[in-house]
LOGU-450617 format. One record per residue: residue in three letters; x, y, z of N, C-alpha, C, O, CB in turn. Coordinates in steps of 0.001 Angstrom, whole numbers, plus 500000, padded with zeros to 6 digits. Atoms other than C-alpha are relative to their C-alpha. Glycine has a CB too. Layout:
N
ALAXYZXYZXYZXYZXYZ/...
//
This chain:
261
UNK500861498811500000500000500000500000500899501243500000501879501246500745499025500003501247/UNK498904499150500047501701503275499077499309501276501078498183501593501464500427500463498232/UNK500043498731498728502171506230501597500797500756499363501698500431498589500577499736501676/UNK498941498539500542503604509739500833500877499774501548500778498925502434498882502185499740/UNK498742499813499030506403510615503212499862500448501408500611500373502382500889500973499447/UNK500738499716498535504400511812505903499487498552500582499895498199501688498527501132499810/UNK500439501438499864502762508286506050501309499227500811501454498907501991499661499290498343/UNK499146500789499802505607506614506120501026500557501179501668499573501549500537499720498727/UNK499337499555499371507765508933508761498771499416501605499120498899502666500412501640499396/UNK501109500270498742504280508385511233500208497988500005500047497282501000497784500780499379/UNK500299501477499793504495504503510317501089499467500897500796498507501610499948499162498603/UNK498876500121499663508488504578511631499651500108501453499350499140502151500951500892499359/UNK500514499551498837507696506626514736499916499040500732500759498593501511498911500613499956/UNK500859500710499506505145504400515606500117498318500599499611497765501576499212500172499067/UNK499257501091499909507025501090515079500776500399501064500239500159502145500700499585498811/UNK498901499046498738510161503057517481499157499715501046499419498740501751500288501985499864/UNK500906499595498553507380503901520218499471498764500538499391498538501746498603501061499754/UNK500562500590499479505931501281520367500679498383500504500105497552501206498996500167499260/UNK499058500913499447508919498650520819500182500686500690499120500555501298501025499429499467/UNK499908499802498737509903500576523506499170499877500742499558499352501785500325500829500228/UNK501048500151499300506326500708524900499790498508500817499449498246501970498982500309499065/UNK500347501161499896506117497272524727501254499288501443500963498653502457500058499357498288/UNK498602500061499236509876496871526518499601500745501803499758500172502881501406501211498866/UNK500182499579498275508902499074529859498682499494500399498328499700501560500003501795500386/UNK501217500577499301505433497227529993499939498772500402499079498322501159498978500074499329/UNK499842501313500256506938493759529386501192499818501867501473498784502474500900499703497950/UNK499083499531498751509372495298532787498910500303501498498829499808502621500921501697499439/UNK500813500288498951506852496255534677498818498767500383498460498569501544499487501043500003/UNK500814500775499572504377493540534423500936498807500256500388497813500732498851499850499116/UNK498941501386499453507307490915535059500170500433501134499934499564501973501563499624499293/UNK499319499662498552508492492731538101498445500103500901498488499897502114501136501806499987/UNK501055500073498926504692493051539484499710498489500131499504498072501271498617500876499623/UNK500447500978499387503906489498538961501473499051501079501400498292502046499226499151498677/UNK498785501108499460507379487805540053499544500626501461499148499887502363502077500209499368/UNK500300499780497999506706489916543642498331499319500316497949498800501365499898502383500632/UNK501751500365499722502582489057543092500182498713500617499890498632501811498831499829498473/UNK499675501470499734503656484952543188500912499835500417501181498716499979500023499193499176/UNK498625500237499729507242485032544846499541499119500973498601499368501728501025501194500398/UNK500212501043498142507104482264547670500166500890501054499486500591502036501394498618500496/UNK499364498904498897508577485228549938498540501082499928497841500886500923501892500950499331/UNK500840499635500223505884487393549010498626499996499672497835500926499513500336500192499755/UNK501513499743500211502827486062548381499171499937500803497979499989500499499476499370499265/UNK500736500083498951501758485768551650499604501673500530498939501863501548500845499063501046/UNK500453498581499991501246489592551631498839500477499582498397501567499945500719500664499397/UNK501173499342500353498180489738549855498733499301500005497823499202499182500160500487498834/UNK501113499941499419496127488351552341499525501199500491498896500929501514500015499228500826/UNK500301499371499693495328491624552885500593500326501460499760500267502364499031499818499660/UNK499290500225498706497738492007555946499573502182500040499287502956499127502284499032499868/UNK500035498727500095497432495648557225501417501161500021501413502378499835499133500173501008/UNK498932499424499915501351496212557712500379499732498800501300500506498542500790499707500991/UNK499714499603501154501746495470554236498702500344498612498827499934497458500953498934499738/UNK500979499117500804498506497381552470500595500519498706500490500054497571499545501238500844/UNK499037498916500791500643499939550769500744499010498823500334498845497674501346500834501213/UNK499789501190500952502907497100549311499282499204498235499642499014497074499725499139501009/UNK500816500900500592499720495108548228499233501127498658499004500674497537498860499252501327/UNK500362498920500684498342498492546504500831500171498580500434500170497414500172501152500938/UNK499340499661501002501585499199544852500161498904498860500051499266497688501152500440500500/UNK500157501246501094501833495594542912499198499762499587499316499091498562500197498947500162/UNK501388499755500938498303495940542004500376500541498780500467500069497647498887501041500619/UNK500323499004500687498591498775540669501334499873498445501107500261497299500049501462501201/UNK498985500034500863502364497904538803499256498701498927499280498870497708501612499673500874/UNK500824501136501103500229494342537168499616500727499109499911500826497918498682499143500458/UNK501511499506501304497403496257535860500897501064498890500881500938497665498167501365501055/UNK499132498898501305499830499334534107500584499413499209500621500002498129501132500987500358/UNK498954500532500658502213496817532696499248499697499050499364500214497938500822498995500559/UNK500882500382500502499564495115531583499465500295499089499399499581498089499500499935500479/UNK500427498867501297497865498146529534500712500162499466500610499937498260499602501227500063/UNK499037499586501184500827499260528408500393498861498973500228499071497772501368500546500617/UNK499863501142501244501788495979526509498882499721499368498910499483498160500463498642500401/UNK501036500243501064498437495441525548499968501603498416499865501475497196498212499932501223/UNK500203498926500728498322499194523966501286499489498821501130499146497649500144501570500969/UNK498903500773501329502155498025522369499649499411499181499906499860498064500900499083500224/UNK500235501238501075500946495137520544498826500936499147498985500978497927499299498172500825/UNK500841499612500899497979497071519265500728500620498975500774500204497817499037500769500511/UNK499286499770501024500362499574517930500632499652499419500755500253498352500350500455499963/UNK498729500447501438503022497728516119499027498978498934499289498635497781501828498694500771/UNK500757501252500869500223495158514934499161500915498584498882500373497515498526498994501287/UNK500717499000500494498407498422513334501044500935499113500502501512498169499277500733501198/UNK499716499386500733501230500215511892500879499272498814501077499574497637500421500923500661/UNK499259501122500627503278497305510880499066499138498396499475498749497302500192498796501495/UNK500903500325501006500048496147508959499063501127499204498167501049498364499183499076500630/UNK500588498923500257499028499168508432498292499736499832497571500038498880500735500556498782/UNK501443500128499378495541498134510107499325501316500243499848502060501072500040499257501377/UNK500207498928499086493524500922510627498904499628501250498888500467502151499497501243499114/UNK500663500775498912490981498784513099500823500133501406500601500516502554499897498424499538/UNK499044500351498032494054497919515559500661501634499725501005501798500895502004498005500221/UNK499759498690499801495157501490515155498790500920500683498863501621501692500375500483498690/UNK501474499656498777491543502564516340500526500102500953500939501171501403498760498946500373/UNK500367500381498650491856500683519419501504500797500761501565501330501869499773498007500193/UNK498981499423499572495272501932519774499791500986500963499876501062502188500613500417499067/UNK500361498674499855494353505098519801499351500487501064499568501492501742499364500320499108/UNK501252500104498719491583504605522217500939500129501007501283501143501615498938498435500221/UNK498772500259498067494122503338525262500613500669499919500982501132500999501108498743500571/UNK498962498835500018496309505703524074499599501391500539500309502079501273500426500232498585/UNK500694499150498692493956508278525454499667500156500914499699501204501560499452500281500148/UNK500405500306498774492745506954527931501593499895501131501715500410502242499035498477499777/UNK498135500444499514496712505997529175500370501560499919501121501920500826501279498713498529/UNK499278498476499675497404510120528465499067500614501352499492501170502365499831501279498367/UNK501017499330498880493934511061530521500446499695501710500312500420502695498315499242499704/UNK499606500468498575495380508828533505501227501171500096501202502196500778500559498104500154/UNK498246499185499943499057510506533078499380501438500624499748501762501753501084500344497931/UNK500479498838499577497112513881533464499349499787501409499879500176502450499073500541498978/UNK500549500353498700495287512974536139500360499564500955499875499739502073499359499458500009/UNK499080500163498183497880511453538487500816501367500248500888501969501319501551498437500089/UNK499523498973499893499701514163537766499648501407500563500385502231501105500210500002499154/UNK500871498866498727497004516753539294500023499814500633500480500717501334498936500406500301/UNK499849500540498738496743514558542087500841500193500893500889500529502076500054499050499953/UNK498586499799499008500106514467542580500581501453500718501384501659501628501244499585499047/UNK498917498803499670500838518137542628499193500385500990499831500861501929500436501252498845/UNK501031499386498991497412519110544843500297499169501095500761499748502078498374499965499588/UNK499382500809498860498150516072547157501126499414500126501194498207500359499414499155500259/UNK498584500298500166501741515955546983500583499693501439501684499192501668500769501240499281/UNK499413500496498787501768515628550748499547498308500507500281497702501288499527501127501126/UNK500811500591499589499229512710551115500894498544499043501327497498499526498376500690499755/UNK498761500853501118501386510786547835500949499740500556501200498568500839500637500677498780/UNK498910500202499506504240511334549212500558498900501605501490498135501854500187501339500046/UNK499965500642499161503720510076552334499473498243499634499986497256500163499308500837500908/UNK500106501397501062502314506901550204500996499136499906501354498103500472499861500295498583/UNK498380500550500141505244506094549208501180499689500337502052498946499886500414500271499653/UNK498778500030498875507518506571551703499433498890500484500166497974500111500281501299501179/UNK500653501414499305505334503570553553500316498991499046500811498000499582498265499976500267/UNK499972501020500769505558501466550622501767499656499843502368498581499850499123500397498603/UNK498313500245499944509400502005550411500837499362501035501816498621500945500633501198499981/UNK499873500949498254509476501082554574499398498628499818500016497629500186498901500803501526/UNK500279501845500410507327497789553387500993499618499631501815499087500378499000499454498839/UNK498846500524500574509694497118550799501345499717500669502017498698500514500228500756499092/UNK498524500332499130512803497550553100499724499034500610500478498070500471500615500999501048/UNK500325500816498556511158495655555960499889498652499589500574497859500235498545500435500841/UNK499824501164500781510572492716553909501133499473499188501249498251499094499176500056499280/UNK498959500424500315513619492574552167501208499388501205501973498424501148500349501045499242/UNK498638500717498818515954492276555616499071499005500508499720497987500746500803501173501575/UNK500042501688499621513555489407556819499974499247498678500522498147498622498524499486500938/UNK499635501511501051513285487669553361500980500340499168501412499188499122498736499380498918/UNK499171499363500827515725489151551095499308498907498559499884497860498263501907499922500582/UNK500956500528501513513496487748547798500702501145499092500934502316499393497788500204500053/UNK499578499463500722514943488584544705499661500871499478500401501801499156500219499563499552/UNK501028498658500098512107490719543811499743500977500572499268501963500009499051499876500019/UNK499904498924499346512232492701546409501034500552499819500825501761499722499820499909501087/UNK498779499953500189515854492975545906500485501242498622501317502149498623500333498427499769/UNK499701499202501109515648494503542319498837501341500427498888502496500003499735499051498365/UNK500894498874499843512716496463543730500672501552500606500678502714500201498873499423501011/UNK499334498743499038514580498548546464501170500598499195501423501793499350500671499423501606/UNK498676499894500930517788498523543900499395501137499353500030502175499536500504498620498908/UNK501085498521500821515230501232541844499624500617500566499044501510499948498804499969499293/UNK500578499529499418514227502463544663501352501493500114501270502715499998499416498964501142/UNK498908499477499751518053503290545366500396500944499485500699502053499925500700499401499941/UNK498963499327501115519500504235542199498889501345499370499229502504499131500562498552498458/UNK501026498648500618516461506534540850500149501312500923500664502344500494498139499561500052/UNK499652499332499212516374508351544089501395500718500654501452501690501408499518499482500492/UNK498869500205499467520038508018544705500039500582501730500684501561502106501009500697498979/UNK499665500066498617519550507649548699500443498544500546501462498037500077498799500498500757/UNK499181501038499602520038504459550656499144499479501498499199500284502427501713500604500182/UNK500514499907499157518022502937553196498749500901500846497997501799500468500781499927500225/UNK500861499108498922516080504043556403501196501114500900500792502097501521499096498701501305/UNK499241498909499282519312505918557949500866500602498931501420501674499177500895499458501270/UNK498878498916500942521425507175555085501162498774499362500576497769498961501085501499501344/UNK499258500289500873524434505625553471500613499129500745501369498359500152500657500940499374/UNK499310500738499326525630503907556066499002498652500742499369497953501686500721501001500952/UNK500395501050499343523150501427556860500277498411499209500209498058498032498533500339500265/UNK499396500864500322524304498390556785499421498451499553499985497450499113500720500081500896/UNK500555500975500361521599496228556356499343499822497953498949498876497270498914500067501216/UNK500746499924501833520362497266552288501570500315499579501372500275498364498409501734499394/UNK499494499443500564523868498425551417500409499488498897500395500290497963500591500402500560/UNK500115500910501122524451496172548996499596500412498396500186500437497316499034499105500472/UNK501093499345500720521597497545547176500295501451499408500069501653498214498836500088500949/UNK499969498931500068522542501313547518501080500239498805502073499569498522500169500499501276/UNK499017499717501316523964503287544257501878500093500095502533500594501009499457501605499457/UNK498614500281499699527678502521543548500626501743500201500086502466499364500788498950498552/UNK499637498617499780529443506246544685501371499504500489501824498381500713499006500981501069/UNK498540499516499526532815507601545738500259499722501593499300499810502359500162501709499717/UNK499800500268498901534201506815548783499449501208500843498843500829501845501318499646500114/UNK500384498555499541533331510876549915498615499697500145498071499734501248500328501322498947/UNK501193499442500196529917510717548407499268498710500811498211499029501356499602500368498315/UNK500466500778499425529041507539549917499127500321501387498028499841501662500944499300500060/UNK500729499865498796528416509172553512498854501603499597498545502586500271501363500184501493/UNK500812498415500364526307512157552100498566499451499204497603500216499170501165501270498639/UNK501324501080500240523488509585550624498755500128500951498743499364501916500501498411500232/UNK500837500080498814520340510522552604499059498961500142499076498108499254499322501098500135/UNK500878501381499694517802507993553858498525500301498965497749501247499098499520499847502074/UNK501127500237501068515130507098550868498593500450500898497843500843500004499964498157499398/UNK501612499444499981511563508211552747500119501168500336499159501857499991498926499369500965/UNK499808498557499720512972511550554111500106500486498600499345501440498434501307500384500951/UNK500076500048501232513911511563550040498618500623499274498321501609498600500237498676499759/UNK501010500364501064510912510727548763498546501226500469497667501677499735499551497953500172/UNK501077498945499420508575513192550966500045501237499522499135501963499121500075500215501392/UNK499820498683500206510623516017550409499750500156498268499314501181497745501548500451500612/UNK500136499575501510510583515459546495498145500413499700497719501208498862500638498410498878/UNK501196499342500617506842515824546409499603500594500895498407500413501126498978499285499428/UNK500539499096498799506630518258549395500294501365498799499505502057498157501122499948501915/UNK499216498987500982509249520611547289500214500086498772500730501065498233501006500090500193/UNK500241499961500990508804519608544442499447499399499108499900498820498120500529500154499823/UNK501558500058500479505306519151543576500174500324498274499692499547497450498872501408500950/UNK500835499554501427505201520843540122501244499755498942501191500137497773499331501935499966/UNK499600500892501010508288518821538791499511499264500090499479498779498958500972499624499805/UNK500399501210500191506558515934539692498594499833498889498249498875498197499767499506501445/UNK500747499609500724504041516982537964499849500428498484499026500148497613499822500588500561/UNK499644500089501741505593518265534757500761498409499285501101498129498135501368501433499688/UNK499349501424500670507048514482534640498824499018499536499002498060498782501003499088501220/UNK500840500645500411503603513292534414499570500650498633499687499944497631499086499849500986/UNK500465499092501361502150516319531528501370499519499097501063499327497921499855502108500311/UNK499097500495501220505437515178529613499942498623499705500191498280498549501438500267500208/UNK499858501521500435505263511511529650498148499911499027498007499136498081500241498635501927/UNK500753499782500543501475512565528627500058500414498316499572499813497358499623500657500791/UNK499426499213500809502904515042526186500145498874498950499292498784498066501259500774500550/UNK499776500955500422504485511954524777499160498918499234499194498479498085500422499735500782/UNK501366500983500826501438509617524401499383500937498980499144500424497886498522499451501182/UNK501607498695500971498993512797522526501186500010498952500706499572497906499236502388500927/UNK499018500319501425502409512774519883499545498475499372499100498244498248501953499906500488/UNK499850501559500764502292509010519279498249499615499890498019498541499334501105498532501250/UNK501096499815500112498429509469519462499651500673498495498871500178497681499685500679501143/UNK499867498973500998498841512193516815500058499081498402499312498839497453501536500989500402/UNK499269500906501210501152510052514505498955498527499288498990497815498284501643499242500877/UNK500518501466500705498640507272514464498374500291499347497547499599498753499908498539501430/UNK501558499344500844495536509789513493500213500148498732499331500132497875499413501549500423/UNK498883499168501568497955510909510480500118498672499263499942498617498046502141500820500431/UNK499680501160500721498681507386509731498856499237499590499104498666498527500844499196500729/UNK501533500204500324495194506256509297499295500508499111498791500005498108499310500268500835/UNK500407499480501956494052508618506974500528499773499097499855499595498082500015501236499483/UNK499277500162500915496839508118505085499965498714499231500134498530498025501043500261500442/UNK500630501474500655495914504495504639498360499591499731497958498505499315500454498857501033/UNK501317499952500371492200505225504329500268500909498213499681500746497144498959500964501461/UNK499827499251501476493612507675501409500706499403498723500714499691497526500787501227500220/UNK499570500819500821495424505155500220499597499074498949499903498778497794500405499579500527/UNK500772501180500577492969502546500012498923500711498819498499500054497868499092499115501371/UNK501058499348500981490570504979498024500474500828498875499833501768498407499098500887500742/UNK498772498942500890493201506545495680499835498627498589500033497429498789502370500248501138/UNK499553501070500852493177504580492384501667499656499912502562500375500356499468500381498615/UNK498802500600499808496185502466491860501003500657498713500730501068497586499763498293499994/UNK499050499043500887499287503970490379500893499228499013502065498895499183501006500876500955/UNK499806501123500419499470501828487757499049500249498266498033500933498143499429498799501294/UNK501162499059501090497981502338483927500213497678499476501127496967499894500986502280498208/UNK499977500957500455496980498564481961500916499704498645500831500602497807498841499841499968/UNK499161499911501080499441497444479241499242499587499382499663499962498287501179499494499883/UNK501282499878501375496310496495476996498910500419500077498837501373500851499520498913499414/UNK501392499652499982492694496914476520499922499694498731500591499828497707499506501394500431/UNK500500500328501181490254495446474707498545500354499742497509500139500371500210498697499850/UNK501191499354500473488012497335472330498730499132499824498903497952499521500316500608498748/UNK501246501018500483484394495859471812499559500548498772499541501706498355498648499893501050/UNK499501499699501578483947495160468303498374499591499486497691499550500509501628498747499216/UNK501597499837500627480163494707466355500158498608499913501137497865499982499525500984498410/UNK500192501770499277478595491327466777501229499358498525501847499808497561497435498989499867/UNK499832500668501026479671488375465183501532499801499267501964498911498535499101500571499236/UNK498742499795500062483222489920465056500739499541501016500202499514502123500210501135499840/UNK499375499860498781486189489069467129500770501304500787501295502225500162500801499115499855/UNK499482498428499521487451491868469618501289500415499654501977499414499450500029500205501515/UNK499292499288500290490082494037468824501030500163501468500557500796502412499209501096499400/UNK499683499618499126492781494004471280501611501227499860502664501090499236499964498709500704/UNK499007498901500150495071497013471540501662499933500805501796500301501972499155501271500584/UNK498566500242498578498938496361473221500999501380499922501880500902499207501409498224499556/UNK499091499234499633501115499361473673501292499923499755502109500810499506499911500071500959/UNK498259499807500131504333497536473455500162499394498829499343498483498707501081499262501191/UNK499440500599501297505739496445470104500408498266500191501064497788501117501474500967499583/UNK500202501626499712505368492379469469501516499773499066501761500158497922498141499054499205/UNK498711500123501217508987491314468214499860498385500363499649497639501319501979500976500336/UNK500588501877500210508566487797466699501362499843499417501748500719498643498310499385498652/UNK498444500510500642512258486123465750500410499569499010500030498446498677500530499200500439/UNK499843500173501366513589486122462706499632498521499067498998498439498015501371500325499901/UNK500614501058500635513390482262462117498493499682500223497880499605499159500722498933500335/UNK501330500070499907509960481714463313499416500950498725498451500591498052499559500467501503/UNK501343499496501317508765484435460491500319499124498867499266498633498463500069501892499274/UNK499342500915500800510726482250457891499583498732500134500103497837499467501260500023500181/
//
């Protein structure tokens, strides 16, 4: 099916976006279920009340991973085939997936104290469970917890029970590492309305690749209704009864010298 250059730059994109899409959804929904079913962990979501927060946050990491790979597959299945059906549906989650982004993102910046404090609990689960079970899942969990934040624990850089875990640093910078929930409070105490522009940009992000796949759709609806770029090398005239038809060829018939002989 042919595409002008716009077509085809939205079909690229789209392919790009959506292997990666597929890559951080295929990350998070592995890392929510391996903690969901870990032998170490699954006794957490009997609904225990010291690990709530926990049980909340691996919910909540299943179900996103979840969308997001489902939304992936729609898109690469849609631009790759240049479907416009699975580009629809794309499209659909793809809004719905920016409307959320917007919407935690208000949340976050109006209740940036109430979040914050969220999280900091879920980060104290996570620790607290890692020094009695040390589960591998928890293990890579707090490791992100570490390195994103770059703090270290419940006391700072020197505790000795996660250090393991904590980001590799300089011998100096090592003791200057503050403790991950004092971290994590102050980032959305103080700074509410980056946390906030990290959600409107990752949004930002979807309404582009949203964009690209409105553009790419017409372009294959314009495609499909475009006659074909293509002319017939004969045609045949209709000739008065009783006669045989007349057929017309374009290209010159070369017959080989012995055959006319």
């Amino acid at each position: 099916m042919a595409l002008d250059g716009c077509g085809q730059l939205c079909k690229c994109i789209l392919i790009l976006f959506n292997i990666l899409f597929a890559l951080v959804g295929f990350a998070m929904l592995g890392l929510g279920l391996w903690l969901r079913f870990s032998s170490e962990t699954r006794g957490f979501f009997d609904i225990d009340l010291n690990t709530q927060q926990f049980v909340i946050g691996v919910s909540v990491l299943i179900a996103l991973g979840a969308v997001i790979l489902l939304v992936a597959v729609f898109g690469d299945y849609g631009a790759c085939n240049e479907n416009r059906t699975a580009l629809g549906v794309f499209s659909c989650l793809l809004a719905i997936l920016a409307g959320l982004e917007i919407g935690a993102g208000v949340f976050a910046y109006m209740r940036s104290d109430e979040v914050g404090e969220q999280l900091a609990k879920f980060y104290i689960t996570v620790y607290a469970q890692y020094v009695d079970k040390g589960d591998p899942g928890l293990t890579v969990t707090l490791s992100m917890f570490h390195n994103v934040l770059h703090c270290c624990g419940l006391i700072g850089a020197l505790d000795p029970l996660v250090k393991r875990t904590c980001p590799d640093t300089g011998f100096l910078e090592t003791f200057t590492l503050p403790a991950c929930p004092t971290v994590i409070v102050n980032l959305f105490e103080s700074k509410a309305p980056l946390v906030m522009g990290l959600f409107l940009g990752t949004a930002a992000m979807l309404i582009f690749a949203l964009v690209c796949s409105s553009l790419l759709s017409k372009e294959i609806q314009r495609s499909q209704s475009s006659p074909p770029p293509y002319i017939l090398l004969s045609s045949t005239v209709l000739s008065p009864p009783n006669q045989d038809p007349v057929v017309f060829s374009p290209l010159p018939v070369i017959i080989p010298v012995a055959d006319a002989l």
